[in-house]
Structures are given as C-alpha cells and as structure tokens.
C-alpha positions, 0 to 999 in steps of 0.5 A, spaced: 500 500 500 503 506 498 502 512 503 496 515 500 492 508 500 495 508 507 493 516 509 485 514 506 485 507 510 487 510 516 483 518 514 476 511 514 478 508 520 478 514 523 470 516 521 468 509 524 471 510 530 467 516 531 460 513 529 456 513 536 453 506 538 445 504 535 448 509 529 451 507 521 453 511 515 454 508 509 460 507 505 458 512 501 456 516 505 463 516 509 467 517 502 462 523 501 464 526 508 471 525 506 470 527 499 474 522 496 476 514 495 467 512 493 464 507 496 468 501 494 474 505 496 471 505 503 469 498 502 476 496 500 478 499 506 473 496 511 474 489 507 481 490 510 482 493 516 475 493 518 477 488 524 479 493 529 473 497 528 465 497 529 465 494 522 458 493 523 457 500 524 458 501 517 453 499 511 450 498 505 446 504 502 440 498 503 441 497 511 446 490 509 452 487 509 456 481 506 452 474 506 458 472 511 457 478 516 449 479 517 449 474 524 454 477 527 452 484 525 445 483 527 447 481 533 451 487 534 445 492 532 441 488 537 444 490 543 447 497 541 438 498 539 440 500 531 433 501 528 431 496 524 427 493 520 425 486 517 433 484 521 436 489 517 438 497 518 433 503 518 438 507 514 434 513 514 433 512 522 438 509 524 444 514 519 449 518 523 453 524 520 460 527 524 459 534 526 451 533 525 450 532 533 
C-alpha cells in the first residue's frame, strides 16, 4: 500500500471510530464526508482493516452487509438498539453524520 492508500485507510478508520453506538453511515456516505476514495474505496478499506473497528457500524446504502457478516452484525445492532427493520438497518433512522450532533 503506498502512503496515500495508507493516509485514506487510516483518514476511514478514523470516521468509524467516531460513529456513536445504535448509529451507521454508509460507505458512501463516509467517502462523501471525506470527499474522496467512493464507496468501494471505503469498502476496500473496511474489507481490510475493518477488524479493529465497529465494522458493523458501517453499511450498505440498503441497511446490509456481506452474506458472511449479517449474524454477527445483527447481533451487534441488537444490543447497541440500531433501528431496524425486517433484521436489517433503518438507514434513514438509524444514519449518523460527524459534526451533525
């Protein structure tokens, strides 16, 4: 990975850190914070490094997350009391966005 790979890794590591229990962004919406890398960047990095943060915290634009993550993910959103719906995200109930609060 070369330093700006590592910059932007650590710049979206950095933004789920920050996001409160019971709330997500999107991967999209923490590529639009940082105003770089898209969704799929972000997914890159979480694919990654997601590991050493709230990596359920951070979903897809519908509420989900990748078939092998959805129960552990679940069970995370239920004890934080993220809303949900049908056992997925309410995005929009449920959405964060730094500085907002």
């Amino acid at each position: 990975m070369n330093d700006a790979q590592e910059q932007f890794a650590a710049e979206v590591l950095e933004v789920v850190d920050h996001i409160p229990a019971g709330r997500v962004m999107t991967y999209g919406d923490i590529a639009e914070y940082l105003q770089r890398g898209g969704p799929r960047g972000v997914g890159g990095v979480m694919a990654r490094d997601g590991a050493a943060v709230t990596w359920w915290r951070v979903v897809r634009a519908n509420g989900t997350l990748p078939p092998h993550l959805m129960i552990e993910a679940q069970t995370q959103w239920h004890h934080e009391g993220t809303p949900l719906r049908r056992g997925i995200v309410d995005v929009a109930a449920a959405r964060w966005w730094p500085d907002a609060e």
